[in-house]
N, C-alpha and C positions, 0 to 999 in steps of 0.2 A: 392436481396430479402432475402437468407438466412444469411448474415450479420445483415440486420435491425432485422428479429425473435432472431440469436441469444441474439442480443444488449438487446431486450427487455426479453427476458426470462435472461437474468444476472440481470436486475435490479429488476426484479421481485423475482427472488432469492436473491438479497439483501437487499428488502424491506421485505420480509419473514422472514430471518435472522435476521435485528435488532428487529421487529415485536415478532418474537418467544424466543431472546434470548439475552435481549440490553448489558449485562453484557460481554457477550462474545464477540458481535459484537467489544464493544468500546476496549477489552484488541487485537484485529487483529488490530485494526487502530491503537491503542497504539504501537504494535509492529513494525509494518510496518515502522512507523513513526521512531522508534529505527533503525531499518535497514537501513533505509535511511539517517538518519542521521550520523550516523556510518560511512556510504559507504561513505559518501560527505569529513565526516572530513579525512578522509584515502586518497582520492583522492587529498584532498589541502596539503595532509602531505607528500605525494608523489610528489606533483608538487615543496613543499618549501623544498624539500631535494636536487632540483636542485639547489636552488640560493644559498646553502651552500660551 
């Protein structure tokens, strides 16, 4: 039960968020996106330093 309240007060806060401040919201997904991407190409540049 306190999983599904908290599930629904996160989305509720990130429905406020882009709601109160879409600019900001889209530059956290922009970043995130950077992070992730980052982390993946590092992780294949780590895996293809083996088959060197």
């Amino acid at each position: 039960m306190a999983k599904k309240v908290g599930m629904v007060l996160l989305i509720a806060f990130l429905i406020f968020f882009v709601i109160n401040s879409p600019a900001d919201a889209a530059a956290v997904v922009k970043n995130i996106q950077h992070l992730l991407g980052h982390g993946f190409n590092s992780i294949s540049e780590f895996i293809r330093s083996f088959r060197d």
